[in-house]
N, C-alpha and C positions, 0 to 999 in steps of 0.2 A: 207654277214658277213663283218664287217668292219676290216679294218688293225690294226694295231697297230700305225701305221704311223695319219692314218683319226683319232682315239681315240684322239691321242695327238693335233693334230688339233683341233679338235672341244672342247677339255678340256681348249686347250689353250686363242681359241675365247669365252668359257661362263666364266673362269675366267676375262678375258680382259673386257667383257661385264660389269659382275657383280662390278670389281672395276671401272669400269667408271660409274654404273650408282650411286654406293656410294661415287663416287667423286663430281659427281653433287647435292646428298643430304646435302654435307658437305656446297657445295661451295653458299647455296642458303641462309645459314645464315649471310655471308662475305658482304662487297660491293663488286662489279661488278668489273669482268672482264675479261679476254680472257677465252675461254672454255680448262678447262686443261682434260692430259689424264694421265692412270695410266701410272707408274716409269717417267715420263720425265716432268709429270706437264706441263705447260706452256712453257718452254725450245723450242719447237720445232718451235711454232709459234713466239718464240723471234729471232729464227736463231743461239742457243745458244749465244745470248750477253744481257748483260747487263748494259746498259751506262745511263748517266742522257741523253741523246738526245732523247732516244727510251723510258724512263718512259715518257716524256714529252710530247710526240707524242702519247703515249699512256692516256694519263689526257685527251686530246681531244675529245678521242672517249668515255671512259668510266666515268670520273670526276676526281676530285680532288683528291678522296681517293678508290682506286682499289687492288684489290687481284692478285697478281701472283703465282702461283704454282711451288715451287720445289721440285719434286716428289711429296708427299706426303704433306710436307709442304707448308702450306699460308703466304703468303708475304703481308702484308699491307703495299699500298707504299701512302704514301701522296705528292702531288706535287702544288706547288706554294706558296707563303707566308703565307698567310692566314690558308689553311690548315696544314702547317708545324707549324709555330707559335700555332695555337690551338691543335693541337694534339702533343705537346710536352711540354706545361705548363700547358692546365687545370688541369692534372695530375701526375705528371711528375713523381713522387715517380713508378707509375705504369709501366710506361717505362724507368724504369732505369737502366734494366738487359741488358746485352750485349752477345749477339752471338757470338760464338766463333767458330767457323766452322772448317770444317777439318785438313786446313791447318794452320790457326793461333793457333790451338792446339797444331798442330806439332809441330809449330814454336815458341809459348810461355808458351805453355802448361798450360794455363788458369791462368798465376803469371803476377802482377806486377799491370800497371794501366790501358791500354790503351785495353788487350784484357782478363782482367779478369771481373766478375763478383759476385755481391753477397757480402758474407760479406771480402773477401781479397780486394775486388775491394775499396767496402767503405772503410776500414783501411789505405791501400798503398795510394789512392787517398786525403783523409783527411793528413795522416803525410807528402805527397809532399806538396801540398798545404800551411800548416804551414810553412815547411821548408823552402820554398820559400819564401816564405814575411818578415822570419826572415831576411835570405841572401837577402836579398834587394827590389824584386819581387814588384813594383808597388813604391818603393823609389827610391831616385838618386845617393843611390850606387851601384847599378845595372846598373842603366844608364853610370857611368862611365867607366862602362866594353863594354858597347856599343861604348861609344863614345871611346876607345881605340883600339880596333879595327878594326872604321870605318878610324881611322886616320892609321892603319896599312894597309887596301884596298887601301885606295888615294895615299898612299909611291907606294905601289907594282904598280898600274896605271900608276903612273908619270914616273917609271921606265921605263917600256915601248917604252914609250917616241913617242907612238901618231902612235905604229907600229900595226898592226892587231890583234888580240888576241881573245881570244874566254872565256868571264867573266865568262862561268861557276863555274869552279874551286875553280877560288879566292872568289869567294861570296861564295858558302857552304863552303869555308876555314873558313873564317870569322868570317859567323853565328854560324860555329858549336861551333868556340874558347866560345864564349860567353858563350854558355851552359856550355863547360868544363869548365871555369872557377868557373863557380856556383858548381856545380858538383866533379868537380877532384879537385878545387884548384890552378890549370895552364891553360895557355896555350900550346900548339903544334904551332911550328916553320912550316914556309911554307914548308922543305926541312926535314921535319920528314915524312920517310918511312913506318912507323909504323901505324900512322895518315892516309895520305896516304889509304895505304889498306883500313883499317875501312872505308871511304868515299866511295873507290868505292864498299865494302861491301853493305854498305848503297843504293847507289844508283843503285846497282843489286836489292836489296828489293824490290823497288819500281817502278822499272822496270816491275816485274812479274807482281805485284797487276792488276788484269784484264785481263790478256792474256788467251790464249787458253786454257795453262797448269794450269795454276792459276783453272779456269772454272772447267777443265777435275779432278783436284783434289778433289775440292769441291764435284762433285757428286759421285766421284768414290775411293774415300779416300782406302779403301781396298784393290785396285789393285793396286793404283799408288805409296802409301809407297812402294809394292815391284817392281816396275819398275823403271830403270835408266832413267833419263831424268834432264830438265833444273830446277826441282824442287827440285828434292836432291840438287843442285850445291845454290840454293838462303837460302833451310838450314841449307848449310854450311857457308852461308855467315853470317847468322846470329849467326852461329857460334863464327865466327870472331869476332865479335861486341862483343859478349858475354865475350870470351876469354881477348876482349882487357876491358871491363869492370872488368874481373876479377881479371886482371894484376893490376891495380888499388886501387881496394879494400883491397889485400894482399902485398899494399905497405904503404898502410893506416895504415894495421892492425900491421906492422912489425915496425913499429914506435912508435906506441899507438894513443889513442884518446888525443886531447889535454884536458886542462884544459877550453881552448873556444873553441868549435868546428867553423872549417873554414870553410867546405864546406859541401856539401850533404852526402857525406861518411861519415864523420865525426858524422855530426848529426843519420845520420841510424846507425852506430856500436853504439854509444852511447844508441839510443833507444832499441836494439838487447837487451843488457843488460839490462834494465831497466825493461822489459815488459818479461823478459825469464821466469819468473813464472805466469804469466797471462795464462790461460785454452784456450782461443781461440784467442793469438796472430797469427797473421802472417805476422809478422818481424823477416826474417830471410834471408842469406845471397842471396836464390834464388829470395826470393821477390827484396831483396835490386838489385840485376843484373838485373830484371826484369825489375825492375822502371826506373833505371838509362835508360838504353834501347831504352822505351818508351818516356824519357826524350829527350836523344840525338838525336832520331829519330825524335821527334815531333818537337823537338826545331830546327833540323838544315836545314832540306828536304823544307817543308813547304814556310820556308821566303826564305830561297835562291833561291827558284824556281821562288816565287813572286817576287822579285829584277832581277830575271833574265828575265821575261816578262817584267818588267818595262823597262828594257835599251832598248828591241827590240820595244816597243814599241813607246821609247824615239827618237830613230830613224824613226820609221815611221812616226811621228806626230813630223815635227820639230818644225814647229810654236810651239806646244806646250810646250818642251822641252824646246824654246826661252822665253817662259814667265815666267816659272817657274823659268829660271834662272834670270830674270829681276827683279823677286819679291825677290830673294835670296839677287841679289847684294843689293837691295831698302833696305830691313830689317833688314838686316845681314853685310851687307858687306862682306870684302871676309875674315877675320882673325878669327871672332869670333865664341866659340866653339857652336856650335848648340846642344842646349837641343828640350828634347822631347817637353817642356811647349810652344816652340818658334813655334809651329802648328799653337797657336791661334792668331799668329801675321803674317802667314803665309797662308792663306783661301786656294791661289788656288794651292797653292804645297801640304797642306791637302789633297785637295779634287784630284788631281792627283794619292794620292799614294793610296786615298779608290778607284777612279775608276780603277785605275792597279789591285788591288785585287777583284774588283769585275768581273772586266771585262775578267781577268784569268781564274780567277772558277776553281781555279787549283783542286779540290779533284774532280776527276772522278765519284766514284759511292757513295763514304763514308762508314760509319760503321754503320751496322743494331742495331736496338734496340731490347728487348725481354719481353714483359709484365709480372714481376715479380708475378702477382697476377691477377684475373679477372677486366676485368674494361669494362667501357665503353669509346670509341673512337671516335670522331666527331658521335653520335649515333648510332656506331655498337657497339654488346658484343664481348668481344675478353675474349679468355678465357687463365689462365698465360700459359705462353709459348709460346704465338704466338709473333711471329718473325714481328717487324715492322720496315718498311724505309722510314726515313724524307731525302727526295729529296733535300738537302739543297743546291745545284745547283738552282733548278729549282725558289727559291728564288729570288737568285741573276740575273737571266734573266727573273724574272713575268713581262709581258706586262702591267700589272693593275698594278705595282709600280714602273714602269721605263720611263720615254718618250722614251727612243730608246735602249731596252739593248742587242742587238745584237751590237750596235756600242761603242766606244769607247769614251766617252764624260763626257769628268770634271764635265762639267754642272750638271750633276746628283746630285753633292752635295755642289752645289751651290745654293745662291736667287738671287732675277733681283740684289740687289746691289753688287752681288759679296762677301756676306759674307757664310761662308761656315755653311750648314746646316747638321744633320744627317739623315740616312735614318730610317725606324724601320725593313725595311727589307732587310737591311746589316745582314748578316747570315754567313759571310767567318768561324767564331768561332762557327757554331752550338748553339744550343740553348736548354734548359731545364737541368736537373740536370748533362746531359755530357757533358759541353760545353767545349770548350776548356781550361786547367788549366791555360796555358801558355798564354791567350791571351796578358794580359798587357805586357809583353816583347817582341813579337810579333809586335804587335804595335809602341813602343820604335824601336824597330831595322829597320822596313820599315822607319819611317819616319826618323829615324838622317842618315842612311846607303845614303839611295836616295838620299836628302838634301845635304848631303854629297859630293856624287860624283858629282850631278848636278850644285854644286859650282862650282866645279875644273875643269870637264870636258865637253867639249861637244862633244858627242857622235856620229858618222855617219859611212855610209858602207864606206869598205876599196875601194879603185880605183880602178874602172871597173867594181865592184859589185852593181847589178841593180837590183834585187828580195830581197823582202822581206817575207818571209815563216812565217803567223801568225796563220798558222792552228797549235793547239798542237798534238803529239806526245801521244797515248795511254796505261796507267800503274795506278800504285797505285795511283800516281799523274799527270798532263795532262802539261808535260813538255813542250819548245817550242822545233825543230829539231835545231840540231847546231848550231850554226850561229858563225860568227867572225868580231867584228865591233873594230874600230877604238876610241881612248878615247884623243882627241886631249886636249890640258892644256890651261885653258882658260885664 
């Protein structure tokens, strides 16, 4: 007679049996890819990670567009240009919905623009958009805010005075003022405390994105809300952010709206009102902190990260660093104010600051898509709901549209005579109906910010320092490790 112990056993292996072998009836409709098992899916043969390196490596063995499992759920991962470009615009309306996962739920609770979905997603994402373009967004009074700024970076440099320093800082200082500006109205002063926090708020965010804990929440969301750890501590931070957005708002509000609205606040209270009898608004003051959020976030992490690879790279590649300022002094000379438009007079500092972004690949894994409706997908059925990821990495490093893109080379967006060309699978802004809102600012601020410094200063290790660390640093975003380099005045 058997135990009660053997019962459980054997209960346990025909359940295990029976959902693995209905794992496999599922997975025969999907494209190809690692054989998953019940609760851990794919997970185990990933090593629990998932980075663009190991999708890539994974395109190899099984193709372009493969299935990974967690748990229960199918992963549609497309990798390389080709299939990312096709499978995020022949249909794009169908992939438009956005995952929201355990923790970005926690941590945004499905408001705003960047981790909502659906019809808040469409609303929040349309009135930024407008707002944006109103406030300047793609004009040269936007650009002004750039170029005031960047003349505020070159002050803080010069001060210095050519002694070691480490640019993190003052670049996401910078970049962030930019967005406040659009946004709050102001700037924050370098020796605002306040400011301050929020930044390293900010940059604990994105720290987590990808880590162990990040991973261990996502599958295990039930336990880990009630367990202490380094997770509570990043949704406190976001906290922060929140708080200091709201401080904000209720300094907007304690004023009034004016009769022209100045800034983003301004325009969202105004709309609050205007739409508070509308049935399926959702402008309201959580969306409005949401947004804002997603703005500051988007707007300040991102470029400054990319400006911060550029210096370290600036240093490794002097010759290069020498030519671009050759082309600066030729152009420009040294007085005049640099606009964004002076790119096109400008080819190989152009194509410098797209190889810096390319060659960065600063978004580690990115944000999954989620098929709003049934479709069809480079010719598989996907039925709504299924959860898809454009490798927009593995873009920026296809062998089939790069001569060398493991290496670091101008040339990319260059022709033989040196005038600078586009690529079509430049992908840093993502592609299809999520692409990045912010790109043309984005844009504006690498190239005047660069340009910028690459005038004033020339860049090198401090004395005695002989390593240079160009592996990045693993998180939300693919930082480089610290470094501390010298901004000599040229």
């Amino acid at each position: 007679m058997l135990t009660i112990g053997e019962v459980l056993i054997a209960l346990a292996v025909f359940l295990f049996v029976t959902q693995f072998l209905k794992l496999q009836r599922l997975r025969r409709r999907l494209p190809p890819g690692p054989i998953p098992f019940p609760v851990f899916g794919t997970l185990i043969q990933l090593n629990f990670q998932f980075n663009r390196d190991l999708l890539m490596k994974l395109a190899k063995i099984h193709g372009n567009i493969f299935t990974l499992w967690f748990g229960w759920a199918p992963v549609i991962v497309l990798n390389g240009y080709q299939a990312v470009k096709d499978g995020m615009t022949m249909h794009p309306e169908d992939v438009s919905g956005r995952l929201v996962s355990p923790f970005f739920r926690a941590m945004a609770k499905g408001k705003g623009i960047m981790l909502a979905t659906g019809h808040t997603w469409k609303q929040q994402r349309r009135f930024a958009l407008r707002t944006l373009r109103t406030l300047g967004l793609g004009k040269r009074g936007l650009e002004h805010r750039v170029q005031e700024e960047a003349c505020y970076l070159v002050d803080f440099f010069a001060s210095v005075k050519g002694k070691p320093l480490d640019p993190s800082f003052p670049l996401v200082h910078s970049v962030s003022n930019v967005i406040c500006a659009v946004v709050f109205g102001h700037r924050f002063s370098r020796d605002d405390e306040t400011f301050h926090e929020v930044i390293r708020a900010m940059e604990r965010l994105f720290k987590f994105g990808g880590s162990f804990f990040h991973h261990l929440y996502e599958i295990f969301p039930w336990l880990m809300c009630r367990l202490p750890g380094p997770h509570k501590k990043v949704l406190s931070c976001y906290d922060v952010l929140s708080s200091f957005t709201r401080r904000e708002i209720s300094m907007h509000t304690e004023r009034g709206t004016p009769d022209e609205p100045q800034d983003f606040i301004d325009f969202y209270l105004d709309h609050i009102e205007k739409s508070k009898d509308e049935p399926r608004s959702t402008y309201n003051e959580d969306n409005m902190v949401y947004s804002i959020n997603d703005l500051f976030l988007g707007g300040s992490e991102t470029t400054s990260t990319t400006l911060n690879w550029g210096l370290l790279y600036m240093v490794a590649n002097p010759d290069i660093q020498e030519k671009v300022q050759k082309e600066l002094d030729a152009v420009l000379g040294r007085s005049q104010l640099i606009c964004y438009e002076d790119r096109r007079e400008l080819p190989y500092t152009n194509a410098v600051v797209h190889e810096i972004q390319r060659f960065s690949n600063i978004i580690s894994v990115g944000m999954p898509r989620v098929c709003v409706r049934n479709t069809i997908l480079l010719g598989f059925p996907l039925k709504k709901g299924t959860i898809v990821f454009p490798n927009i990495a593995s873009s920026l490093y296809d062998p089939e549209q790069w001569e060398a893109p493991r290496q670091f080379n101008p040339g990319h967006f260059l022709d033989k005579d040196g005038n600078f060309v586009s690529q079509q699978a430049f992908l840093p802004f993502s592609i299809g109906h999520r692409v990045c809102l912010g790109e043309h600012l984005a844009r504006t601020e690498l190239f005047i910010f660069f340009a910028n410094l690459l005038r004033a200063f020339t860049f090198q290790l401090p004395e005695g320092a002989t390593k240079i660390n160009t592996e990045p640093m693993q998180g939300g975003t693919l930082q480089p490790h610290p470094y501390r380099i010298c901004a000599i005045p040229r």
